[in-house]
C-alpha positions in Angstrom: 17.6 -4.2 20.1 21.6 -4.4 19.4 20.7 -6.8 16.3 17.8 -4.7 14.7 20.1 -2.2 14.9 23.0 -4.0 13.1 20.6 -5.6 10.4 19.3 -2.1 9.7 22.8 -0.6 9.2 23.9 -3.8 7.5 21.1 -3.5 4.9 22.0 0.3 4.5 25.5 -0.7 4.0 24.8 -3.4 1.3 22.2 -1.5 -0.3 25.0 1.7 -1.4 23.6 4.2 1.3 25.3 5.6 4.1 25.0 5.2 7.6 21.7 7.4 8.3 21.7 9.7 11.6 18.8 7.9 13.3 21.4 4.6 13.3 23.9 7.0 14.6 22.1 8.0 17.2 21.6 4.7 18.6 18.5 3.7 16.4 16.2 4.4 19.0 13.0 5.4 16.7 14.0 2.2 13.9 10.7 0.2 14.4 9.8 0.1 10.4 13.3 1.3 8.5 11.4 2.4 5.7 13.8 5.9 3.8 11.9 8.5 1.5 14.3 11.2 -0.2 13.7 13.6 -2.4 13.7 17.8 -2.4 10.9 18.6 0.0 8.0 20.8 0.3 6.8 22.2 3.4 2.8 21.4 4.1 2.7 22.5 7.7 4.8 23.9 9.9 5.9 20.5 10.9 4.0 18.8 8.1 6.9 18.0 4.7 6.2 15.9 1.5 8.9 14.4 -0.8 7.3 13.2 -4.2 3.7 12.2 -2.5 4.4 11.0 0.7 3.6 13.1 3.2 5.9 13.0 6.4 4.9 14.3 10.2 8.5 15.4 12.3 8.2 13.1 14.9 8.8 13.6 18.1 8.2 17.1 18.1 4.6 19.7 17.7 4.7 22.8 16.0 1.9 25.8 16.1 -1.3 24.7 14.3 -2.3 26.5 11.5 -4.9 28.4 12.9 -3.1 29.4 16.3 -1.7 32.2 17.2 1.1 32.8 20.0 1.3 36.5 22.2 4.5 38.5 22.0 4.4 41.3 24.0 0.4 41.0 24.2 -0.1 41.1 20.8 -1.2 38.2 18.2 2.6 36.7 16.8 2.1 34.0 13.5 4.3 31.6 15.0 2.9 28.9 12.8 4.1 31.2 9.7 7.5 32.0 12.0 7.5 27.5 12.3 6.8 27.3 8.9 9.6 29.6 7.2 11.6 27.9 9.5 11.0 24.6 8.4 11.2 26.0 4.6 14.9 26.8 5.3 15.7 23.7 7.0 14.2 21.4 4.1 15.3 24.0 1.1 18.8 23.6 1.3 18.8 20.6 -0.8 17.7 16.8 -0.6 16.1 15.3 2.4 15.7 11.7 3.6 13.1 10.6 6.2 13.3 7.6 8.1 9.6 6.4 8.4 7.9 5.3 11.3 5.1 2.7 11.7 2.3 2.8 9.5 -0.1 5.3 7.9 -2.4 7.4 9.3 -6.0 7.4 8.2 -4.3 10.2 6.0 -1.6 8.4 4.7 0.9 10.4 6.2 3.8 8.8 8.0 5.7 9.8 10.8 9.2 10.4 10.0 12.7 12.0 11.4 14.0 14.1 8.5 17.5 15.4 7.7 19.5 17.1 5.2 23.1 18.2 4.5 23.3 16.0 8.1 21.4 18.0 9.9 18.2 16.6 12.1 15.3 18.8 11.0 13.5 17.4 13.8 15.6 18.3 16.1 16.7 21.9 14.6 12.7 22.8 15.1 13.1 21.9 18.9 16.5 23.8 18.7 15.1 27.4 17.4 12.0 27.2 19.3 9.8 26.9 16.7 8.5 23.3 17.6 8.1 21.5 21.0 9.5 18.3 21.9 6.4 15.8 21.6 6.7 13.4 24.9 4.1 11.4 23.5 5.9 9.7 21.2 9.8 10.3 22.3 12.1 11.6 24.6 14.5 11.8 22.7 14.0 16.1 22.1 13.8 17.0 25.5 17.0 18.1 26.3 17.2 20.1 23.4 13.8 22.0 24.4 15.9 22.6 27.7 18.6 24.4 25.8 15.8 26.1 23.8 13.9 27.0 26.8 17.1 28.9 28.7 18.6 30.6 25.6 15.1 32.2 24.6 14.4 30.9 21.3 11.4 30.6 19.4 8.4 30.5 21.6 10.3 30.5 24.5 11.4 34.2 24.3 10.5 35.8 27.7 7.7 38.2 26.0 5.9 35.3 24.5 2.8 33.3 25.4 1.3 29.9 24.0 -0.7 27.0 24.5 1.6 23.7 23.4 0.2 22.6 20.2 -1.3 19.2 21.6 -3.7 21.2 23.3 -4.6 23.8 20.8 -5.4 21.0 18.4 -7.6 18.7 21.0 -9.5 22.0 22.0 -9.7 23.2 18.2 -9.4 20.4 15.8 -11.9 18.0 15.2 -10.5 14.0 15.9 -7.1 16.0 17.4 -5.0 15.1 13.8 -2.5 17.3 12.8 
């Protein structure tokens, strides 16, 4: 792993670019080193697209479209709350995505996104408005803790939800995003 790691960094290097965050953090998500930058535009609430490639956050879930959260026992958008949130964290200027593995039947790719060096991905988690996806990474989790005791997002005391895994596999046909 130490030497994908280097060759990935080394080719960064030789290639003019800086030394990414995901290498910083260990490279643990490097399986195809393919970077995408560009100014963004926000498709989903964790759904971006720089030129026209569309990029999933991964490692994290964020409210479905079509769901809807309880605050105080009344309907709360957190999708449109997760959206605007991830409009301000792509709008402050160029992002790059480090993709992950290959397409899906959509031709979206997975990707962890920053900008102005900070992790999108794991800003979402931060304020609440996305959930740390186990399924494909741990590597959130401890940041959904932090979340989870300060009250952000969905996890303010007065609100309720279903994670977004299981909204979708309940509501969306095939379970894609």
């Amino acid at each position: 792993m130490f030497r994908v790691i280097f060759l990935f960094i080394t080719f960064l290097c030789w290639s003019g670019s800086t030394v990414p965050l995901l290498a910083q953090q260990g490279g643990s998500t490097t399986q195809n080193p393919d970077i995408i930058s560009g100014l963004a535009s926000v498709i989903d609430s964790d759904i971006i697209r720089i030129g026209n490639q569309r990029v999933i956050l991964w490692g994290i879930d964020a409210p479905e479209r079509t769901q809807f959260c309880y605050r105080n026992g009344e309907e709360w958008g957190c999708q449109a709350a997760a959206f605007r949130t991830l409009e301000v964290l792509a709008g402050r200027g160029e992002v790059s995505c480090y993709l992950l593995g290959d397409p899906d039947p959509f031709n979206r790719r997975y990707g962890v996104c920053e900008s102005g060096g900070t992790n999108i991905n794991e800003e979402m988690v931060r304020s609440g408005m996305a959930l740390a996806f186990s399924e494909q990474t741990d590597e959130y989790e401890m940041i959904q803790l932090q979340a989870i005791t300060e009250g952000n997002g969905v996890w303010a005391l007065d609100v309720k939800f279903q994670p977004p895994w299981e909204f979708r596999r309940a509501n969306t046909p095939g379970g894609y995003r």
